[in-house]
N, CA, C and O atoms as a MOPAC input file, in Angstrom:
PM7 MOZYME 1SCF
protein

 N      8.60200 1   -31.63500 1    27.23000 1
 C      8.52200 1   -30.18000 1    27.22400 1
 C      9.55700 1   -29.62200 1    26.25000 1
 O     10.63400 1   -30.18800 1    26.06300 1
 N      9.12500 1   -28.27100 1    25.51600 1
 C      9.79100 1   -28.22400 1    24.30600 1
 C     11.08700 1   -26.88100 1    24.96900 1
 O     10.66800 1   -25.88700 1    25.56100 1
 N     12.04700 1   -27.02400 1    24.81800 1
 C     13.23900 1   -25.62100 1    24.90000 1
 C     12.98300 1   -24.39200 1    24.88700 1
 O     13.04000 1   -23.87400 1    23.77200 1
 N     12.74000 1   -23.78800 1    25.67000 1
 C     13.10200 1   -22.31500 1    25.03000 1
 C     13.88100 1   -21.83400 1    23.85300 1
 O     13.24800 1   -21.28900 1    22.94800 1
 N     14.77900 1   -21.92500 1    23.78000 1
 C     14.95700 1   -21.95300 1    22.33800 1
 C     14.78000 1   -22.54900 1    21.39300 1
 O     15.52100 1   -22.26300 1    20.45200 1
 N     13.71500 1   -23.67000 1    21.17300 1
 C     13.14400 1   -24.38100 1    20.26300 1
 C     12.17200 1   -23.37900 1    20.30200 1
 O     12.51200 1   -22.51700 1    19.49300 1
 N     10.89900 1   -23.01200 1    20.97300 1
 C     10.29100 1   -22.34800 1    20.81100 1
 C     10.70300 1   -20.93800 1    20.11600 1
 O     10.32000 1   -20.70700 1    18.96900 1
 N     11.48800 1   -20.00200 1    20.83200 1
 C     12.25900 1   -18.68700 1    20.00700 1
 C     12.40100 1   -18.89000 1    18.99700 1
 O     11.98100 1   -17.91300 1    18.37900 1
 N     12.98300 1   -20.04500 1    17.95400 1
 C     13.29800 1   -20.13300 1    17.02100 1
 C     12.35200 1   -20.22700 1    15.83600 1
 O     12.53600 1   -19.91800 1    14.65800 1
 N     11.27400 1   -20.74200 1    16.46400 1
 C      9.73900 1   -21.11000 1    15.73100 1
 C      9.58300 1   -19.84500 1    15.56400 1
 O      9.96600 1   -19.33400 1    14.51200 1
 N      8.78700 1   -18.82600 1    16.90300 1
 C      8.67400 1   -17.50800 1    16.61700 1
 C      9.82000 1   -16.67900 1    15.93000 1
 O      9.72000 1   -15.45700 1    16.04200 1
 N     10.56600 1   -17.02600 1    15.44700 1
 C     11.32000 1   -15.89000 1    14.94000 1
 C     11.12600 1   -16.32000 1    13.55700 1
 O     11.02400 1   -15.41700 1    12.72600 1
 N     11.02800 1   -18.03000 1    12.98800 1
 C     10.74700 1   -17.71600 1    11.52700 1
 C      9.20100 1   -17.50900 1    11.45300 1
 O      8.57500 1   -17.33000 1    10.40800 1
 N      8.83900 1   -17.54300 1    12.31900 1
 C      7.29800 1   -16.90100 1    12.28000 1
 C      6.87600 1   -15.91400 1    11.68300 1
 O      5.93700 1   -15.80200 1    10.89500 1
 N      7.92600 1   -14.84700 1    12.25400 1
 C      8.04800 1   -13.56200 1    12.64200 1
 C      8.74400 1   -13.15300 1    10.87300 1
 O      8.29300 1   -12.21700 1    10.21300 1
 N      9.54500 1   -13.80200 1    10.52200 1
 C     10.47800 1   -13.50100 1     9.29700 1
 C      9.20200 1   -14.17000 1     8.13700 1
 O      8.86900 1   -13.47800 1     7.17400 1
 N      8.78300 1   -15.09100 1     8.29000 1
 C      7.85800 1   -15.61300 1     7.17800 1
 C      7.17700 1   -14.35900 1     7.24300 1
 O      7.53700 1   -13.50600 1     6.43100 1
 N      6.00800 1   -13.99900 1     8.27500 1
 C      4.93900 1   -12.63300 1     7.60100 1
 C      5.77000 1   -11.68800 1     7.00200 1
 O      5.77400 1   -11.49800 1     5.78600 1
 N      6.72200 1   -10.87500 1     8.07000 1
 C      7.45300 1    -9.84800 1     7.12800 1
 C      7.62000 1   -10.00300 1     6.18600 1
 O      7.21700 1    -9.08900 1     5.46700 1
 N      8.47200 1   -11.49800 1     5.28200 1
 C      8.89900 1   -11.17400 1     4.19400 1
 C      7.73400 1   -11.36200 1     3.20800 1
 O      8.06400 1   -10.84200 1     2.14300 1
 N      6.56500 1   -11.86900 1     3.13900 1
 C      5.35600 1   -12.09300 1     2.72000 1
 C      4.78100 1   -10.44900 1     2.44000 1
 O      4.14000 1   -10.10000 1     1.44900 1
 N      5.14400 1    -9.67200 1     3.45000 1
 C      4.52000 1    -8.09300 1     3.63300 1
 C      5.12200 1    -7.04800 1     2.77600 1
 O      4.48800 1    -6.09700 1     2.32000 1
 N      6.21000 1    -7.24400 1     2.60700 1
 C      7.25800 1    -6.76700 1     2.28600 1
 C      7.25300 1    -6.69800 1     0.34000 1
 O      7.75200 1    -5.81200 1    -0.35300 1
 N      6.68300 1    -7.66100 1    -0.02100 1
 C      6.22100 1    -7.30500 1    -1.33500 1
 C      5.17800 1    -6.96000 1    -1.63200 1
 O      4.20800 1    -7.11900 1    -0.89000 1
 N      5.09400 1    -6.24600 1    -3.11700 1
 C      3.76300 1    -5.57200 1    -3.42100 1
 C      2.97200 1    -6.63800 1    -3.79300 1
 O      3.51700 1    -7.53400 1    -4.43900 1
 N      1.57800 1    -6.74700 1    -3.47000 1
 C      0.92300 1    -8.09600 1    -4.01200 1
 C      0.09500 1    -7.12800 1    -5.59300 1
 O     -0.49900 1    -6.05200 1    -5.64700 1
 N      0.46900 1    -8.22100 1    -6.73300 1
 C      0.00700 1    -7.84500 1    -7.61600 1
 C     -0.72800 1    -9.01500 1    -8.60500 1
 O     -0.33800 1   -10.17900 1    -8.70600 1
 N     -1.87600 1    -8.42200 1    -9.29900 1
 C     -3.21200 1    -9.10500 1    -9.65900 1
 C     -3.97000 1    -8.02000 1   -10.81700 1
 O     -3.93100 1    -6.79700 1   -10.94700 1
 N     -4.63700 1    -9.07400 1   -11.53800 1
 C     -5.62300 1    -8.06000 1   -12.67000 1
 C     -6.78800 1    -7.01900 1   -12.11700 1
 O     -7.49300 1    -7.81800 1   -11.50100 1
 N     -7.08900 1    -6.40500 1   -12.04100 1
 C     -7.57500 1    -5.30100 1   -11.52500 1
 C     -8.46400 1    -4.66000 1   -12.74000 1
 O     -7.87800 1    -4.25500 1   -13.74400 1
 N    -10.25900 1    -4.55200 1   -12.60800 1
 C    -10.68100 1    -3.90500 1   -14.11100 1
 C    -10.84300 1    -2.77400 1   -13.63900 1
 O    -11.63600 1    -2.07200 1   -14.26600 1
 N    -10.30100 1    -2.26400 1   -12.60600 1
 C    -10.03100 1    -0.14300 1   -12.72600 1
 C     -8.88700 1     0.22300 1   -13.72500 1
 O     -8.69400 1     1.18500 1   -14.46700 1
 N     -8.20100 1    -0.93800 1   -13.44600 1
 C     -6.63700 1    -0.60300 1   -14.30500 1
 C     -6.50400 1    -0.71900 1   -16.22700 1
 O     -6.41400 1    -1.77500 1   -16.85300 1
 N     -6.52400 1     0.42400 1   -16.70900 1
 C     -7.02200 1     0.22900 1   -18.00300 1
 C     -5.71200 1    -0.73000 1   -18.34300 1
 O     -4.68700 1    -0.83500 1   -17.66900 1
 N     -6.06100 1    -1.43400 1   -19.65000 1
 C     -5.67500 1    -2.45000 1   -20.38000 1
 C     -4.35000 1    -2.05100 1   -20.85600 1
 O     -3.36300 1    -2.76500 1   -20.68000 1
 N     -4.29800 1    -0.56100 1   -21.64700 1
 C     -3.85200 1    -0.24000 1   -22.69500 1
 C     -2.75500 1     1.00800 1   -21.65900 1
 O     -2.09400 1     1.75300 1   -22.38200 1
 N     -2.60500 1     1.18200 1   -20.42900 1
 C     -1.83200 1     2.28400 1   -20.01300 1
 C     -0.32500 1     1.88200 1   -19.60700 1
 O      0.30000 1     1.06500 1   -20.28200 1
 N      0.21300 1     2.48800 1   -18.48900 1
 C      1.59100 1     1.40600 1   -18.04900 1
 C      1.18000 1     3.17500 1   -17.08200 1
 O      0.54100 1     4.19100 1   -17.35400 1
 N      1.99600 1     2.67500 1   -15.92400 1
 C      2.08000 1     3.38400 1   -14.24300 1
 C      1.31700 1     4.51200 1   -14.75500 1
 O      1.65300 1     5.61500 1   -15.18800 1
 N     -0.20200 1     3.72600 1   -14.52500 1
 C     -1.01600 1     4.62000 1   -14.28000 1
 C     -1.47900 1     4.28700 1   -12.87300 1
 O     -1.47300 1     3.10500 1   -12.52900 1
 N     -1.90000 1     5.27700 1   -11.98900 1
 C     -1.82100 1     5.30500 1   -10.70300 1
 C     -3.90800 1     5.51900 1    -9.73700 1
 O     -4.50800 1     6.59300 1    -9.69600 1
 N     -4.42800 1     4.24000 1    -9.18400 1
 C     -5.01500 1     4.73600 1    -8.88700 1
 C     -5.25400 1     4.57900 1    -7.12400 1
 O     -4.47400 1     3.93600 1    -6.42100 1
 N     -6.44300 1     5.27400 1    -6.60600 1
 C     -7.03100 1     4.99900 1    -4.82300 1
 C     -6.64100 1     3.44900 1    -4.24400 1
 O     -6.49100 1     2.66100 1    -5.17700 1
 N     -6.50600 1     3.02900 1    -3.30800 1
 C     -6.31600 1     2.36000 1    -2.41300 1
 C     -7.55500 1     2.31000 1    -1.42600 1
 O     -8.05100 1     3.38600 1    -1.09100 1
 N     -8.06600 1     1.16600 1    -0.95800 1
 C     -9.13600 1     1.59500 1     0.70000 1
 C     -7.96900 1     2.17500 1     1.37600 1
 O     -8.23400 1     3.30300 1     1.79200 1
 N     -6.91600 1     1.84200 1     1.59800 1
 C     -6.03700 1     2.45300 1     2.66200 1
 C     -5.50700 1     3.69900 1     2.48200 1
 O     -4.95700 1     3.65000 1     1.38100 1
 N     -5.38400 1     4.65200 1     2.89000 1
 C     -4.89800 1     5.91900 1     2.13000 1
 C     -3.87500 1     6.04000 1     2.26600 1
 O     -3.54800 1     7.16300 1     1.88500 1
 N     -2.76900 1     5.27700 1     2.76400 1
 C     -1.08400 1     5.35100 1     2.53700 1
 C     -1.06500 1     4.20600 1     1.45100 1
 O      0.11300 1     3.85900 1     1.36300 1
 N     -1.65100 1     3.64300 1     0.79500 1
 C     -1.21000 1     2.85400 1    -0.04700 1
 C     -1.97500 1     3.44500 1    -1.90900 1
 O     -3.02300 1     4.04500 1    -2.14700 1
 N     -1.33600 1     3.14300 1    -2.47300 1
 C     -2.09800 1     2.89500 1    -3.69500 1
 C     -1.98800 1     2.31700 1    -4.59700 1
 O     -1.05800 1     1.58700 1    -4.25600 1
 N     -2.30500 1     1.94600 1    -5.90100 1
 C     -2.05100 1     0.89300 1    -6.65400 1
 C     -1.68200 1     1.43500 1    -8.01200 1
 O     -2.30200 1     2.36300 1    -8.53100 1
 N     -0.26100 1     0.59700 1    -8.78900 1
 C      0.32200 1     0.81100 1    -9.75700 1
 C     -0.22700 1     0.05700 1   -10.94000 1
 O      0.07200 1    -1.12200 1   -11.13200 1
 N     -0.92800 1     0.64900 1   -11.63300 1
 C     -0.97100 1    -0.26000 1   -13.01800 1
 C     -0.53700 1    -0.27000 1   -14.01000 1
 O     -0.27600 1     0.87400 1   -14.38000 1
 N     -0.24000 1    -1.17600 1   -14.86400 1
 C      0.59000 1    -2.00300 1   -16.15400 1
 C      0.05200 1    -2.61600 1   -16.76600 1
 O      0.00300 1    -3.74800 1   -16.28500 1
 N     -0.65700 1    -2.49100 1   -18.03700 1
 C     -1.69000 1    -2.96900 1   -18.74600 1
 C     -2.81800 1    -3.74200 1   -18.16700 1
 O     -2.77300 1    -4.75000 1   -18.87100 1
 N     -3.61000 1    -3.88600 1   -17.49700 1
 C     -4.61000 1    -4.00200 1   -16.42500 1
 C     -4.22500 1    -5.27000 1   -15.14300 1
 O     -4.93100 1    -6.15400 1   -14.65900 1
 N     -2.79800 1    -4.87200 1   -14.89400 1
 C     -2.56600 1    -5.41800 1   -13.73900 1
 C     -1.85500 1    -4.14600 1   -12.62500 1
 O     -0.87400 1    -3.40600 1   -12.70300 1
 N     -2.82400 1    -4.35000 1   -11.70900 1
 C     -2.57300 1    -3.67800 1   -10.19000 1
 C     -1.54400 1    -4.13700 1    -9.30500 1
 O     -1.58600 1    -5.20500 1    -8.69500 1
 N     -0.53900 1    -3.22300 1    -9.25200 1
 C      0.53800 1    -4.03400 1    -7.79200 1
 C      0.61600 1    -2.94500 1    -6.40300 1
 O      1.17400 1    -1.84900 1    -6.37700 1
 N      0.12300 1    -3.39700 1    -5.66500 1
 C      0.09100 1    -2.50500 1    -4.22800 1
 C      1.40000 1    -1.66600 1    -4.02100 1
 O      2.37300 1    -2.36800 1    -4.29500 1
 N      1.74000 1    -0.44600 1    -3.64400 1
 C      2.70300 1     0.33200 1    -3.52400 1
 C      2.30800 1     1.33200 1    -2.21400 1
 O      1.30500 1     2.04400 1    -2.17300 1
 N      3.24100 1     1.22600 1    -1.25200 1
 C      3.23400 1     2.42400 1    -0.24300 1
 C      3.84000 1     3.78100 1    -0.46900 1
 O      4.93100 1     4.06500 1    -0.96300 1
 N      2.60400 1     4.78900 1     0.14400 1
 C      3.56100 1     5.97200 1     0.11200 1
 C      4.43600 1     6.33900 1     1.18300 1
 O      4.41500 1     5.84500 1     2.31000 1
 N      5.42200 1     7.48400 1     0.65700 1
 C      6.34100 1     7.48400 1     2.08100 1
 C      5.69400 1     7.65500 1     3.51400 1
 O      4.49000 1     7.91200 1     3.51100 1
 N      6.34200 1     7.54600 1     4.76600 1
 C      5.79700 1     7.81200 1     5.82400 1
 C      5.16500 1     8.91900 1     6.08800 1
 O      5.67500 1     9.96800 1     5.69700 1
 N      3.94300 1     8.95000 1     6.79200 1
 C      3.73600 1     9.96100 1     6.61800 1
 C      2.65700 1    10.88700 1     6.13000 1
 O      1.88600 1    11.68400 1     6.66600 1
 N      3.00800 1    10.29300 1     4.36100 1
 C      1.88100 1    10.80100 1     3.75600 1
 C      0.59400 1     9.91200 1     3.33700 1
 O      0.54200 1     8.73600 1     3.69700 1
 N     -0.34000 1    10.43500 1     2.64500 1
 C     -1.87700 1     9.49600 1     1.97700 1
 C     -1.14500 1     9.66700 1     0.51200 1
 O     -0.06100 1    10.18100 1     0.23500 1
 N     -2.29500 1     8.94900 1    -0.45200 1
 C     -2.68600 1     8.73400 1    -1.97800 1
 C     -3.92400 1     9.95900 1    -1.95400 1
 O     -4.99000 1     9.75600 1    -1.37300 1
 N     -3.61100 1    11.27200 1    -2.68200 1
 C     -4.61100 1    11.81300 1    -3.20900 1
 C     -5.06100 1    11.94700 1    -4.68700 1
 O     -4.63000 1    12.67400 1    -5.58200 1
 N     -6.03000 1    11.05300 1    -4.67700 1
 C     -6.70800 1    10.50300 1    -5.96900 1
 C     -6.99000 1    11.38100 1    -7.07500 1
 O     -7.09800 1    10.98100 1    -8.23400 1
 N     -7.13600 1    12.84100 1    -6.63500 1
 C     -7.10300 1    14.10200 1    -7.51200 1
 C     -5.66100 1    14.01300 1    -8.72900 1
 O     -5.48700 1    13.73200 1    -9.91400 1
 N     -4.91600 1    14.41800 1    -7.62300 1
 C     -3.48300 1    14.44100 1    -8.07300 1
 C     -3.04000 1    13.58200 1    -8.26600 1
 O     -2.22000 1    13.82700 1    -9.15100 1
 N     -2.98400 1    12.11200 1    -7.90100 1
 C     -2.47700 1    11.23300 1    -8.16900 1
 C     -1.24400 1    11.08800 1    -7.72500 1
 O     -0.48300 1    10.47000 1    -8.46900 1
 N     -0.84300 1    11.46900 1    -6.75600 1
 C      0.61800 1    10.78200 1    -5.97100 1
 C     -0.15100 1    11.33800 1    -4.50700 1
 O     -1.19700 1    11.86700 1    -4.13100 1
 N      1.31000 1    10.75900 1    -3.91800 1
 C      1.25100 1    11.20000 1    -2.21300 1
 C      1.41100 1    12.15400 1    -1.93700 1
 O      1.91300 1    12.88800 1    -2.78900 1
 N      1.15600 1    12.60200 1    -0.87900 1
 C      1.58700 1    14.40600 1    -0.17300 1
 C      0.95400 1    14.64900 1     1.59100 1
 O      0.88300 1    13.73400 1     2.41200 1
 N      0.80300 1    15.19100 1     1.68800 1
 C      0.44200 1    15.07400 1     3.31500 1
 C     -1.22800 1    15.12300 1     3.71300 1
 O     -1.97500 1    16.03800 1     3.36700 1
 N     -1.61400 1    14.00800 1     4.46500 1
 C     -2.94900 1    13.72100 1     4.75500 1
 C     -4.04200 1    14.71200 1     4.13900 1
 O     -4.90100 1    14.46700 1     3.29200 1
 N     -3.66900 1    16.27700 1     5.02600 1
 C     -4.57300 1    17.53600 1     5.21500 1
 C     -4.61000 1    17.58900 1     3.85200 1
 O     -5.80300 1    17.58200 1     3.55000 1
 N     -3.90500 1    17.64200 1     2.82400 1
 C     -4.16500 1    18.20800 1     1.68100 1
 C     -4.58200 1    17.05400 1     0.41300 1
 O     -4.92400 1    17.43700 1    -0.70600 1
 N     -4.48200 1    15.49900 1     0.82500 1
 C     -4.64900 1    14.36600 1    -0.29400 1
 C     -6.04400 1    14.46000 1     0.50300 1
 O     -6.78400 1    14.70700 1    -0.44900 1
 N     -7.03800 1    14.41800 1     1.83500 1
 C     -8.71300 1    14.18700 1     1.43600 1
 C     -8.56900 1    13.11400 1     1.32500 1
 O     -9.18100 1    12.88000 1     0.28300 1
 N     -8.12000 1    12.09000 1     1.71100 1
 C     -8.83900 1    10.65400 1     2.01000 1
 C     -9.15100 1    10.21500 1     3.13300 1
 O    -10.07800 1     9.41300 1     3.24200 1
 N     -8.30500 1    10.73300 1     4.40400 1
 C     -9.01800 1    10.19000 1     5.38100 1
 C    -10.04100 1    10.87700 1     5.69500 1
 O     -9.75700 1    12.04900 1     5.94300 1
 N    -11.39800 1    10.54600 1     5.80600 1
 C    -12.44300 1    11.23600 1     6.44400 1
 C    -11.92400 1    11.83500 1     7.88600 1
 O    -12.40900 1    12.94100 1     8.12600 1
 N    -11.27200 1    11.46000 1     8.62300 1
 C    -10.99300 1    11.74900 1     9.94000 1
 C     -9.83100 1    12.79700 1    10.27400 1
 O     -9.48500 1    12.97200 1    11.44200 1
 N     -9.31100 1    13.40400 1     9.34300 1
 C     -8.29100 1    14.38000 1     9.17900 1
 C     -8.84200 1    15.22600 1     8.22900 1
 O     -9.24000 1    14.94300 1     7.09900 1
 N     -8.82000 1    16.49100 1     8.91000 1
 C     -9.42100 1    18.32600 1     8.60600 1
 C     -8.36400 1    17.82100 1     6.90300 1
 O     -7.29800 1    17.23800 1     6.70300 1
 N     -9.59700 1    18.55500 1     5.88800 1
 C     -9.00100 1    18.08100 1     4.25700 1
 C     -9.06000 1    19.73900 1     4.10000 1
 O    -10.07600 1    20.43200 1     4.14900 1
 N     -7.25300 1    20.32300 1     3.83500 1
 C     -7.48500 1    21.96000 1     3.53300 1
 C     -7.01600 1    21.38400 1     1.78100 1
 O     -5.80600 1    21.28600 1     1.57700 1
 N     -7.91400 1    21.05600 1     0.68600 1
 C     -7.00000 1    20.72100 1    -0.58900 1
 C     -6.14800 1    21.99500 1    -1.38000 1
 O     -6.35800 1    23.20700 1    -1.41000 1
 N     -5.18800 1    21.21300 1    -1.94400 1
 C     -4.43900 1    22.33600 1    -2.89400 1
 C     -4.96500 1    22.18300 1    -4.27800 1
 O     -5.53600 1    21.14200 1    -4.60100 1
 N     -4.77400 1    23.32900 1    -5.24600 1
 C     -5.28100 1    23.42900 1    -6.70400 1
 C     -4.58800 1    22.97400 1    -7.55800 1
 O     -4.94400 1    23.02700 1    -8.73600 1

């Protein structure tokens, strides 16, 4: 039979392996991301996230807490007014 703290110890680099795995932006070639730009910014499926591009490579980036990616404008700002989640009243700004 294995220790309790043999076990704890498993789960905790368990626990530290995903985080630190999460914790960076995963980045990859992407053909939304033009070739020829640098932090050009586009949508995410997730609407707190969106993606940074650098000559047609995409690196995942979160926005602050809080807010979505509104694809209009192109940065973050607060749900009601970025319109991405279908499920939150969209009042947009001009």
């Amino acid at each position: 039979m294995k220790s309790p703290l043999a076990l704890l110890i498993v789960l905790l680099l368990a626990v530290i392996a995903l985080f630190g795995t999460t914790a960076q932006a995963a980045c990859g070639p992407n053909p939304r991301c033009p070739a020829d730009a640098s932090n050009y910014l586009l949508p995410h499926p997730d609407c707190t996230q969106y993606y940074l591009c650098n000559q047609g490579t995409a690196c995942e980036q979160s926005c602050p807490p809080g807010q979505h990616f509104n694809a209009y404008h192109r940065q973050c700002e607060a749900p009601e007014t970025a319109c991405c989640d279908i499920f939150v009243p969209c009042n947009p700004t001009v």
